[in-house]
PQR file of N, CA, C, O and H, with PARSE charges and radii, in Angstrom:
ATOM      1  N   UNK A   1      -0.520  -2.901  14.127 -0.4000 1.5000
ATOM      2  CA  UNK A   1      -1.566  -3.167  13.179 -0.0000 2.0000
ATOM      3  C   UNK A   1      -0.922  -3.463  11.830  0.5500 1.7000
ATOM      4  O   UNK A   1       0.155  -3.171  11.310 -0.5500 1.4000
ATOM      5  N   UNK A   2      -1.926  -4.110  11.488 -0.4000 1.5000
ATOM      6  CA  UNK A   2      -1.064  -4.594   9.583 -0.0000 2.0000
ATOM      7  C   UNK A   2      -1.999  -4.436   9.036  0.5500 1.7000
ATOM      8  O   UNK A   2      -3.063  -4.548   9.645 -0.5500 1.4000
ATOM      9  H   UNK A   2      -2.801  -4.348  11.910  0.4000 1.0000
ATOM     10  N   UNK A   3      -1.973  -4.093   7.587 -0.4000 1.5000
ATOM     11  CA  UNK A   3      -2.578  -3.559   6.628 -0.0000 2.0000
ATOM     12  C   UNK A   3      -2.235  -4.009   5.459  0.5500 1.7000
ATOM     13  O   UNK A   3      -1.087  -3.687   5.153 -0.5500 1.4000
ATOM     14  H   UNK A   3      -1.108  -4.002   7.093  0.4000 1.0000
ATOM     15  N   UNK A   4      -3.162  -5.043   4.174 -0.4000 1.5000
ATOM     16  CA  UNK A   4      -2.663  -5.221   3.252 -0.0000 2.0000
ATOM     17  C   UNK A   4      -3.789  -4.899   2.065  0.5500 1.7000
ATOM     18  O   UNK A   4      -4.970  -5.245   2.058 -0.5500 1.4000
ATOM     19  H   UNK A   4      -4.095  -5.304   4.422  0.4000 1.0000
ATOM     20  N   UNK A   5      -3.112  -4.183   1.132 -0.4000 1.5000
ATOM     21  CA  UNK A   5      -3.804  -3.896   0.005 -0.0000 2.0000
ATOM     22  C   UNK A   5      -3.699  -4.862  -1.189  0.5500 1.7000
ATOM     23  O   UNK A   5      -2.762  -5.571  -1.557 -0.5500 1.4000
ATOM     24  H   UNK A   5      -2.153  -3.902   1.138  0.4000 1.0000
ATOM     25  N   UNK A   6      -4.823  -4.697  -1.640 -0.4000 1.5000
ATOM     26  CA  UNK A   6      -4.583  -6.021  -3.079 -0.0000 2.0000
ATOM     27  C   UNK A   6      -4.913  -4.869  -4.060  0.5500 1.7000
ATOM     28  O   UNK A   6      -5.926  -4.177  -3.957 -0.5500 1.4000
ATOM     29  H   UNK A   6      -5.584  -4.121  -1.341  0.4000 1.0000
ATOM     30  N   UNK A   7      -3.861  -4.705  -5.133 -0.4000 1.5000
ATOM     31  CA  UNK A   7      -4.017  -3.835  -6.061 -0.0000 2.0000
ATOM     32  C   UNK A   7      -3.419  -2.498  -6.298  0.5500 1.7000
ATOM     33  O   UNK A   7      -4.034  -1.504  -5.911 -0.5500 1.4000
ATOM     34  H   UNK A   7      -3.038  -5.267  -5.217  0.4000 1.0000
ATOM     35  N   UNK A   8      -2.455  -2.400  -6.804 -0.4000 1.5000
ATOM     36  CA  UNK A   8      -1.756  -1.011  -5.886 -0.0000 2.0000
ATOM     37  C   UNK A   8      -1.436  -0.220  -7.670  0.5500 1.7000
ATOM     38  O   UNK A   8      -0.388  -0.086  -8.301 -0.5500 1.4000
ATOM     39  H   UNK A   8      -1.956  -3.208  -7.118  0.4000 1.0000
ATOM     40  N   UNK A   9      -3.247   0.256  -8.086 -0.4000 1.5000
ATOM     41  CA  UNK A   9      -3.410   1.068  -9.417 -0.0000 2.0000
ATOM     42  C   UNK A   9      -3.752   2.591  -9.191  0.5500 1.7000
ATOM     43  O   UNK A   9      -3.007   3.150  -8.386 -0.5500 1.4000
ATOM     44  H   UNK A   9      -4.099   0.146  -7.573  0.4000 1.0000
ATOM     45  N   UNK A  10      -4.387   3.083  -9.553 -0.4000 1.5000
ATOM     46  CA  UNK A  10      -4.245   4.854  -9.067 -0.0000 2.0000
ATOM     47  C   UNK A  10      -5.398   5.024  -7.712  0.5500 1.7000
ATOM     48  O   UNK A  10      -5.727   6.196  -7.529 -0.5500 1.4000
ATOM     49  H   UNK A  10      -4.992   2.629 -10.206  0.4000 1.0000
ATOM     50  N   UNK A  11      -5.926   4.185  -6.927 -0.4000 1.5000
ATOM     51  CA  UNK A  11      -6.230   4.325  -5.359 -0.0000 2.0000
ATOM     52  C   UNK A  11      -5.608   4.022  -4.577  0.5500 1.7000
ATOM     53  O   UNK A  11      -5.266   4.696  -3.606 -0.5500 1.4000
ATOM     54  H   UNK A  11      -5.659   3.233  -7.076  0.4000 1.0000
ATOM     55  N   UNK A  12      -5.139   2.228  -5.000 -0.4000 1.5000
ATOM     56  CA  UNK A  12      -4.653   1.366  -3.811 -0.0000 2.0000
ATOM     57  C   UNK A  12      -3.105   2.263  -3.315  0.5500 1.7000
ATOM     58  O   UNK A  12      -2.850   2.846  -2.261 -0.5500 1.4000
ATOM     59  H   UNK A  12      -5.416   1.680  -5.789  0.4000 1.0000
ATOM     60  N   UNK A  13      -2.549   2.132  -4.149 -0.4000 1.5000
ATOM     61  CA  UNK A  13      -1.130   3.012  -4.174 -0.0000 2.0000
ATOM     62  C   UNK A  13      -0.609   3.492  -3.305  0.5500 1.7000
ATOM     63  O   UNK A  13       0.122   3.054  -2.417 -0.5500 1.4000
ATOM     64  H   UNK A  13      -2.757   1.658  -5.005  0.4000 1.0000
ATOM     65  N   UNK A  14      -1.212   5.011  -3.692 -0.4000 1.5000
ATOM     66  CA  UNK A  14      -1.310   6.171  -3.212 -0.0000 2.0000
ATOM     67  C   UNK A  14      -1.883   6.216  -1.625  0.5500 1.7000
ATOM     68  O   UNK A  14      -1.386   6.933  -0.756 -0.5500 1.4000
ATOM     69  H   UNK A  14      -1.806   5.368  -4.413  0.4000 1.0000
ATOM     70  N   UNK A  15      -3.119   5.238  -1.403 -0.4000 1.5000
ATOM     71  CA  UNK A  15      -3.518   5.329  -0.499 -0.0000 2.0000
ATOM     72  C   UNK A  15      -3.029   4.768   0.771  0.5500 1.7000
ATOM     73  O   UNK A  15      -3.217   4.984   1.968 -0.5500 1.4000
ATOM     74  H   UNK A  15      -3.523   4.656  -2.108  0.4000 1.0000
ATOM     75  N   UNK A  16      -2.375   4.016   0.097 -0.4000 1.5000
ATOM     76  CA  UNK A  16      -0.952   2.894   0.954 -0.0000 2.0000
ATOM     77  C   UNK A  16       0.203   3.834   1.137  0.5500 1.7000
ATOM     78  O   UNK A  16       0.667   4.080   2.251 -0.5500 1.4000
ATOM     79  H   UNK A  16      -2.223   3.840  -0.876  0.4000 1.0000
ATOM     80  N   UNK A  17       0.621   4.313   0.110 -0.4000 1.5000
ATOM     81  CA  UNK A  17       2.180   5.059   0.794 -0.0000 2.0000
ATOM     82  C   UNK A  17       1.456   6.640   1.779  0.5500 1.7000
ATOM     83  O   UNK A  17       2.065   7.368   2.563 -0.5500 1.4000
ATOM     84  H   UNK A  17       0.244   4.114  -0.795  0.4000 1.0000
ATOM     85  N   UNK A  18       0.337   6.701   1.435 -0.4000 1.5000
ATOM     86  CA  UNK A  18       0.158   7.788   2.568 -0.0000 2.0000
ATOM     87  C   UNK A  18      -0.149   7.680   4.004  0.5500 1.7000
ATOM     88  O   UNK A  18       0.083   8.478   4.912 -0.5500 1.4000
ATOM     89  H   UNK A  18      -0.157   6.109   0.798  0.4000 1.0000
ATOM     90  N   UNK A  19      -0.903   6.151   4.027 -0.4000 1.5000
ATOM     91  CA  UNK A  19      -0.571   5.384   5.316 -0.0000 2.0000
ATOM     92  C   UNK A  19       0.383   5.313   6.066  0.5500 1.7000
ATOM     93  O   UNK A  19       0.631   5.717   7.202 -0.5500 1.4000
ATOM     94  H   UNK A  19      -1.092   5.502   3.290  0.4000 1.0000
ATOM     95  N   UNK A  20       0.989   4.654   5.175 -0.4000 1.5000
ATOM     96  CA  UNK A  20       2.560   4.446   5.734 -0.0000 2.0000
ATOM     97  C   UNK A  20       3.263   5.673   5.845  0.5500 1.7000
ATOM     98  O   UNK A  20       4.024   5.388   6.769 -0.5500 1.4000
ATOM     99  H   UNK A  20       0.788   4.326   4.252  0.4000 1.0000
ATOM    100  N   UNK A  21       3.469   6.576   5.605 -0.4000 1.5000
ATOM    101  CA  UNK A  21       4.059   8.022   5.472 -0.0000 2.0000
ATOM    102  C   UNK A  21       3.455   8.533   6.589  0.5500 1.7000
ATOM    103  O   UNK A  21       4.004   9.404   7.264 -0.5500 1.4000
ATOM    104  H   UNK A  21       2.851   6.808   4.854  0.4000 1.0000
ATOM    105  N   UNK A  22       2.174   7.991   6.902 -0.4000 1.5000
ATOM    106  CA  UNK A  22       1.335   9.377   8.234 -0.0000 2.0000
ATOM    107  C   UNK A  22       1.213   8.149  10.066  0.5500 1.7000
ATOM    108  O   UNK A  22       0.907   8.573  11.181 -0.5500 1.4000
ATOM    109  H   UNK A  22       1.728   7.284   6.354  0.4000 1.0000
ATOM    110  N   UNK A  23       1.489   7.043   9.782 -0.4000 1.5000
ATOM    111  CA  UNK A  23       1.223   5.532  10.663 -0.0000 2.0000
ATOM    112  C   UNK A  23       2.308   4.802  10.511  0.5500 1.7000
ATOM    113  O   UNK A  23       2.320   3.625  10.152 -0.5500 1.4000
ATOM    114  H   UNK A  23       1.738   6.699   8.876  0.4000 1.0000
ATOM    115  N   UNK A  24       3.694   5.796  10.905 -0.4000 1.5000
ATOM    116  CA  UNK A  24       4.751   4.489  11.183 -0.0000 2.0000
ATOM    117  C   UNK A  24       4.508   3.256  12.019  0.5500 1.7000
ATOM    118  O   UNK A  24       5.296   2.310  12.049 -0.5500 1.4000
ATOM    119  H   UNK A  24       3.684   6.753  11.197  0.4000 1.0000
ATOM    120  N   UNK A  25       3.223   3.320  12.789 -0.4000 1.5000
ATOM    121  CA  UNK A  25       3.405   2.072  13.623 -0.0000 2.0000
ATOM    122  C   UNK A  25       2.288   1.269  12.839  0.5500 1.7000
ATOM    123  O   UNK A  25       1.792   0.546  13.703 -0.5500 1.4000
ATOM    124  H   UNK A  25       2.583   4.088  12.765  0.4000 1.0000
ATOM    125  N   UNK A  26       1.747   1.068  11.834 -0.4000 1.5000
ATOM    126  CA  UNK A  26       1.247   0.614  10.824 -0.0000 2.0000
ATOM    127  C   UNK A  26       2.077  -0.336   9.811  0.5500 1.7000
ATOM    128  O   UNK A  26       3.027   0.102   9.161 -0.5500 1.4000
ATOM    129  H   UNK A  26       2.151   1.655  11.132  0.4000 1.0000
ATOM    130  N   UNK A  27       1.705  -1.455   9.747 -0.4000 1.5000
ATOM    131  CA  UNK A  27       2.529  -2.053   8.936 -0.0000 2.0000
ATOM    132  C   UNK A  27       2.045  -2.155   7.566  0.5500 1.7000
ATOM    133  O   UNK A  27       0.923  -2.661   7.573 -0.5500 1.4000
ATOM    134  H   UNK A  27       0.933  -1.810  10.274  0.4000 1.0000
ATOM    135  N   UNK A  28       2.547  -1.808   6.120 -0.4000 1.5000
ATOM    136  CA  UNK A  28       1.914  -1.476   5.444 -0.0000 2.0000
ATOM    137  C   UNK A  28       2.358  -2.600   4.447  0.5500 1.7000
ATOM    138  O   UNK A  28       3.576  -2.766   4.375 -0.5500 1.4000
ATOM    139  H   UNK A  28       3.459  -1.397   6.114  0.4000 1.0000
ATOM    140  N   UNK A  29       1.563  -3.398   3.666 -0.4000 1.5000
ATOM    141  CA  UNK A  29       1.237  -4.469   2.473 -0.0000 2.0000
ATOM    142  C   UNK A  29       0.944  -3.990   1.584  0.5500 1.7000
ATOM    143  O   UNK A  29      -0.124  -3.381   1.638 -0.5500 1.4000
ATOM    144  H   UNK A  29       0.574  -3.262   3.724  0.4000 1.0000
ATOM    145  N   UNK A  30       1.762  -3.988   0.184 -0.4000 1.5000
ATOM    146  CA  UNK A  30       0.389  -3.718  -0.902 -0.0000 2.0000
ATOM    147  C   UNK A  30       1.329  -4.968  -1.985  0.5500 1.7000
ATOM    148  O   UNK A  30       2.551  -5.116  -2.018 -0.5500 1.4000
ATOM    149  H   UNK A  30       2.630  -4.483   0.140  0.4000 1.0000
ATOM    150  N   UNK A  31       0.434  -5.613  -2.663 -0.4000 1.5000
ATOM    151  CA  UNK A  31       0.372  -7.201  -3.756 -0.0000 2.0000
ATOM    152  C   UNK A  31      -0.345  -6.399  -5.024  0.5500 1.7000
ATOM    153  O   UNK A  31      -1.313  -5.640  -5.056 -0.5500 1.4000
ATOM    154  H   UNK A  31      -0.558  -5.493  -2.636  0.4000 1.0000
ATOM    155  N   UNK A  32       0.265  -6.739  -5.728 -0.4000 1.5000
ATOM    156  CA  UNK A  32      -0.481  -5.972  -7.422 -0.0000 2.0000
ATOM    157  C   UNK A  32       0.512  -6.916  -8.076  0.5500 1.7000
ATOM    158  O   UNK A  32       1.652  -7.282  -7.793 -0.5500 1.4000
ATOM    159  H   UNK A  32       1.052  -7.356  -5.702  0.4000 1.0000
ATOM    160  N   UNK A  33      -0.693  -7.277  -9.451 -0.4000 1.5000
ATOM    161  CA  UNK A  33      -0.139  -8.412 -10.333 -0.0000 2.0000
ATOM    162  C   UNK A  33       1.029  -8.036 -10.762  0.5500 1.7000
ATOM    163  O   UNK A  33       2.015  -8.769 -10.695 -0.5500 1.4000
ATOM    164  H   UNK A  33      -1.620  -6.979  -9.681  0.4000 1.0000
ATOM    165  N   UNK A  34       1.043  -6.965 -11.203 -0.4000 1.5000
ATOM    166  CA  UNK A  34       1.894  -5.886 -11.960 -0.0000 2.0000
ATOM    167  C   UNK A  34       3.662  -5.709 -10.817  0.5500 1.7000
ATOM    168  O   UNK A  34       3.956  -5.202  -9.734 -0.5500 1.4000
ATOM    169  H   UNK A  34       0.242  -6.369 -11.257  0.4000 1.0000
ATOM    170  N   UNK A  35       4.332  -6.413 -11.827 -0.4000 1.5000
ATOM    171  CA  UNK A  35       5.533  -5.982 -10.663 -0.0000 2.0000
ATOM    172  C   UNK A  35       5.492  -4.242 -10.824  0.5500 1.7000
ATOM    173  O   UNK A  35       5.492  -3.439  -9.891 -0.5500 1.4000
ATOM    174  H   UNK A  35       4.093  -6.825 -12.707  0.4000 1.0000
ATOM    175  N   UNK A  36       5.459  -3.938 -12.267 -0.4000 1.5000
ATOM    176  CA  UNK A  36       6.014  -2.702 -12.039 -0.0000 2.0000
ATOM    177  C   UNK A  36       5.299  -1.595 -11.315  0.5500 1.7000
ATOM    178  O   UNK A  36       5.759  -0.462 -11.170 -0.5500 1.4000
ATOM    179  H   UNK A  36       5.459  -4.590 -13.025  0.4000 1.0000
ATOM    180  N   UNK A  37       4.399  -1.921 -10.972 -0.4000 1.5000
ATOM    181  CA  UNK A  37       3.352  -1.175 -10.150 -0.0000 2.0000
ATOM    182  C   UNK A  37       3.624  -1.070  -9.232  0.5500 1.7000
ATOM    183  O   UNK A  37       3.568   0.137  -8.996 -0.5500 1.4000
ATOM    184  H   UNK A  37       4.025  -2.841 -11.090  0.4000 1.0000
ATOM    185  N   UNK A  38       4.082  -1.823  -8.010 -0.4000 1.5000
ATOM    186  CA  UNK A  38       4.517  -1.452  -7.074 -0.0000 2.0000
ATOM    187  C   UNK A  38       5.763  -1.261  -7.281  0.5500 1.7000
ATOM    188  O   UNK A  38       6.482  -0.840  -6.375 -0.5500 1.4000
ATOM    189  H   UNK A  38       4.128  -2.804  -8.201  0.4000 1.0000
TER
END
């Protein structure tokens, strides 16, 4: 499965690296304007 987030500000983030942290077989995306954000 793949998974991509648009926006990675104090939900997208968080909610993405805990994905990925708990669904190694999850492929995890996250795109935010902001380089330094991700």
């Amino acid at each position: 499965m793949k998974i991509c987030c648009i926006g990675a500000g104090h939900v997208g983030g968080p909610t993405m690296a805990m994905i990925a942290l708990k669904c190694p077989d999850v492929r995890v995306t996250v795109v935010d304007i902001n380089k330094e954000t991700i």
